[in-house]
N, C-alpha and C positions, 0 to 999 in steps of 0.2 A: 195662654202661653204656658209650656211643659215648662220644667225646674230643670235644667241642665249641670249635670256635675262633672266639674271635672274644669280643663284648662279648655278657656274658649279663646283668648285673645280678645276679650270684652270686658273694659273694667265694668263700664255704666251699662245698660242698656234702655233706652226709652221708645215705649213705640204707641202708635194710637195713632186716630186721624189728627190730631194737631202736635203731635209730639215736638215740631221743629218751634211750635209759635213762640216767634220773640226770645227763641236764646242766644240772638246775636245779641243782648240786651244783659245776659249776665254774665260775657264772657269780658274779657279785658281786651288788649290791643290784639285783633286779629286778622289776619288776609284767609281770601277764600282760592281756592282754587276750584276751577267752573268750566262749564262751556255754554255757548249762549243760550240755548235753549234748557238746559236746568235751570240756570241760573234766572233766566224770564219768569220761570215758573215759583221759583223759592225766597228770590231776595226780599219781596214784602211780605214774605209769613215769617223770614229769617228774623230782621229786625236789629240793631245794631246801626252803627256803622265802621266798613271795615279798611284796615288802614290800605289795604288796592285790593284792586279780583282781580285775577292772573286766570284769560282764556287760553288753557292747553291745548297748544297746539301739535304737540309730541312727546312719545316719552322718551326721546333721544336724549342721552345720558348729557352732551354736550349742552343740546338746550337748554336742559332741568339745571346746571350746573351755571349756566347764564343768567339765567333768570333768576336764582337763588343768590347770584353776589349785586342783583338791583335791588332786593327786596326791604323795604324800613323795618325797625324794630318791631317786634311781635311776639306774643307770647302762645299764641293759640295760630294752629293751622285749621282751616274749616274744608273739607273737602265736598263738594256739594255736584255730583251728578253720577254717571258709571264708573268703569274701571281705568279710564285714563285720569280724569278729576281726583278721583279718591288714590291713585297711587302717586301722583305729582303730589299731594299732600302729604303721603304717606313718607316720600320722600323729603320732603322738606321738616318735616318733623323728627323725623331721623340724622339729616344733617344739621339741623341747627338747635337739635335737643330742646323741641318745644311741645306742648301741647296738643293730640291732634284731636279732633271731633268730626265727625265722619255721617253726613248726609246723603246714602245712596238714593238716586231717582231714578234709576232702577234697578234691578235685580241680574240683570244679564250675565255678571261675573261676579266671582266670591271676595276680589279685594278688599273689601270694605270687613270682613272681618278674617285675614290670613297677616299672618306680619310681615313676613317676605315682599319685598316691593318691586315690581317687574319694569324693569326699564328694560331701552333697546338699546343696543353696543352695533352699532352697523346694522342697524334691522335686525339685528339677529336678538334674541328675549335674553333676560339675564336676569338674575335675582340676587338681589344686595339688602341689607339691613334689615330691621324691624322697628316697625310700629306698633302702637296699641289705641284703639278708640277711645277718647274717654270724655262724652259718652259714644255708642254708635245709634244716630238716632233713627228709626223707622217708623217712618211719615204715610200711613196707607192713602192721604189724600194725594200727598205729593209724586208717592208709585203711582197710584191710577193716570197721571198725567201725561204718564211715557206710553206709547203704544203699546198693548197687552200683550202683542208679543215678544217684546224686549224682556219682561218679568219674567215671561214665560221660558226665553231663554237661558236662565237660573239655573233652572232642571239639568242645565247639561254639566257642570261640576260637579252632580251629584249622582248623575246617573252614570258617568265615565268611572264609577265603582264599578259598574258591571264588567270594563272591558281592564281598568287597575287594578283589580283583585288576581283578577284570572292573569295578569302577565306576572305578576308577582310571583304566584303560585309557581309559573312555567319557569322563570328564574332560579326558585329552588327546587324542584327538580332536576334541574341539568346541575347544581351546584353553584349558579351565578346570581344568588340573593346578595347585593349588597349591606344587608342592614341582618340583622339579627331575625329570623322567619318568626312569625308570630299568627298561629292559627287563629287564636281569639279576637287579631285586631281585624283581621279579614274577615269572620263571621258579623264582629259587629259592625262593620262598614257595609255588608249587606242587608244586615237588620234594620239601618237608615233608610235603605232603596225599598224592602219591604214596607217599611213604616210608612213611606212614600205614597207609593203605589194606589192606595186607596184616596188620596188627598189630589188625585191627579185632575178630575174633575174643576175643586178647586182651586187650584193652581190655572187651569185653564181660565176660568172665569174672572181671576184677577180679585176673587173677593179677598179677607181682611185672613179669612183664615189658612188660603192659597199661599197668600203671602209671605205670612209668616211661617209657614210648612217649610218654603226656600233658605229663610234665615236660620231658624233653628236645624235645617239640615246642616247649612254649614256648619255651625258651630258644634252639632255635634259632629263632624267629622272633627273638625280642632281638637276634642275630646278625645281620637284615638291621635294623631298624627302629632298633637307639638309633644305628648308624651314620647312619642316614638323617633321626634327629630326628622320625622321626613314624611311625605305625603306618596309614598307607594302605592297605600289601598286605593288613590283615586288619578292617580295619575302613569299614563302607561302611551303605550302604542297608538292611543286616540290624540292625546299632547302630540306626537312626534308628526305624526303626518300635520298637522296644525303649522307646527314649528315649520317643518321643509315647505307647505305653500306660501307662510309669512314672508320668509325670507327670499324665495323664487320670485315672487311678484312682488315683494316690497311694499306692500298696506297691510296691514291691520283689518282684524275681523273682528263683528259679535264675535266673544268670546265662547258664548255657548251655542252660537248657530253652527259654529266651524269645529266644537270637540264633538258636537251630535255627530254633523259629517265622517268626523273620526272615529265614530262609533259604531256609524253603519259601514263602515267600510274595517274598520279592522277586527272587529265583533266575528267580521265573515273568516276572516285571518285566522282566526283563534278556533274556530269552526264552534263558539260558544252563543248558544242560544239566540241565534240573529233573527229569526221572525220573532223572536220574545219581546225584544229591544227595539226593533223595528215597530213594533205596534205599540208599545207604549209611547216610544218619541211620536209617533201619529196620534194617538188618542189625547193626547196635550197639548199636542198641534205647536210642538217642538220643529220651527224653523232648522233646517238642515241640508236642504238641498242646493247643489252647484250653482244653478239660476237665478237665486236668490243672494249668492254670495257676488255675483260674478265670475265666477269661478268657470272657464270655458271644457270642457272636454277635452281637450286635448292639454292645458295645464293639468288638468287633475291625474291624467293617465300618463304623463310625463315625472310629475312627485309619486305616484304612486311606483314607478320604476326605479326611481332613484333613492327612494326610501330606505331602501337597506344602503346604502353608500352613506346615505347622510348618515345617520346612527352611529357608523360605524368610523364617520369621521369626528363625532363629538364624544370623548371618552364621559363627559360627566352626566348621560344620559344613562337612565336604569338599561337592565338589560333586561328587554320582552321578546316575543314571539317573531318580530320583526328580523332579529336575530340571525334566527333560523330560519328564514323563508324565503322561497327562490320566487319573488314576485313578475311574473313573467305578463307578457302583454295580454294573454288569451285569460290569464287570471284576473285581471285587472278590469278589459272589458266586461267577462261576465259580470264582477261582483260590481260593475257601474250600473248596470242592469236594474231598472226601476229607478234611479235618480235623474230629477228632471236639470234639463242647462237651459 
């Protein structure tokens, strides 16, 4: 494991193949938040007993806000599976100023170490308070348990630096950088996707050091962004299309199956390096394709048209290259072009 400096939003961190065993066991009063199959997989290495386990079944802000005035005394939130598990916790430690300790079983999304907690207000994403882990634990036997390629899909909050740097850029250029421009934090948020890039094998394979190449991406992205107050370098044009299919159809995605998708598609947008980006999410065997999401052709070429509308109806959205572009039908089918439904 590399020495990370800097602000990660990690007090603790514990990781190994048994790093979860039996800390339910030194924690005080705690509820887990779960879903069944994490949970199948973690509750007898966890060890303890917890005052409920809470199956999330939403992040709908009304939900989380029901289920948080059932819940008994507790001093410890334990978040134990991906990014809906870990952010219901995330929020409940937030609202009720407790403890949280943070179990990803898999890697598929960065929750588990960003403080920001993504609920949904009407299907639509939303980002309220902060958390911190303490500890955050990473259990390599407990990853292995989730399909390799849920770990695998990790890679895509880290690799959407390729298409969040470049709309950043395009922002100051035209004079519409909301934050203070900062050439340094955008070099080294690529210097993370470089550092990447060799470990890709890795990461494919699901071993111990794959894994943790994911984790410590994150945090070192934490390293440039709570400094800086906001996550520009890795968030852009690949989020927004994200954002308008969630809400159009009303489910939830892999997190990093559906920003890949946003990658290959707005990558084209930017006219920035798209067979670069495209061979890499192939060589890692980065799930991304429509067919895979559900996602039918004619939904996907329909957000894609309305994409400039949507942006432009949400002012708290950065301003990218989306912006500026007249997404027309003919542009749309070609760059569908190679993705399978």
């Amino acid at each position: 494991m590399i020495t990370i400096e800097g602000q990660t939003n990690v007090t603790q961190l514990r990781s190994g193949a048994n790093a979860a065993q039996n800390l339910g066991k030194e924690l005080g009063k705690f509820v887990v938040t779960t879903m069944e199959i994490p949970w199948k997989h973690t509750h007898r290495k966890l060890g303890g007993n917890p005052e409920v386990v809470i199956m999330v079944e939403t992040m709908e802000e009304s939900w989380l806000d029901r289920m948080i005035s059932k819940l008994p005394d507790c001093d410890t939130v334990v978040g134990v599976g991906g990014g809906q598990a870990i952010d219901a916790a995330k929020y409940i430690s937030w609202k009720k100023g407790v403890r949280l300790v943070s179990i990803p079983t898999i890697l598929s999304v960065d929750a588990f170490v960003t403080p920001a907690i993504g609920i949904r207000r009407n299907h639509e994403v939303t980002y309220v308070g902060e958390s911190t882990p303490d500890p955050l634990v990473i259990d390599f036997e407990i990853l292995r348990t989730a399909p390799p390629e849920l770990n695998i899909a990790g890679i895509g909050d880290l690799i959407s630096v390729h298409t969040g740097t470049h709309d950043w850029e395009y922002a100051q250029k035209r004079g519409r950088s909301e934050y203070t421009f900062s050439s340094a934090d955008i070099a080294a948020a690529r210097n993370i996707l470089a550092k990447l890039e060799p470990l890709l094998s890795d990461i494919c394979e699901n071993n111990d050091k794959g894994l943790m190449a994911i984790v410590e991406g994150y945090m070192c992205i934490n390293t440039i962004c709570l400094p800086a107050g906001h996550y520009r370098v890795e968030e852009g044009s690949e989020h927004y299309l994200f954002y308008e299919l969630e809400e159009r159809l009303q489910r939830p995605f892999v997190h990093g199956y559906i920003v890949g998708l946003g990658i290959y598609l707005m990558s084209q947008l930017q006219n920035n390096r798209f067979e670069w980006i495209r061979e890499l999410m192939d060589r890692v065997g980065l799930t991304y394709h429509p067919g895979d999401m559900g996602i039918t052709r004619d939904d996907l070429c329909s957000s894609l048209l309305n994409l400039k509308s949507y942006v432009h109806k949400k002012p708290q959205l950065w301003y990218t290259v989306i912006d500026d572009s007249e997404i027309t039908r003919e542009w749309a089918v070609e760059a569908m072009t190679g993705l399978k439904f």
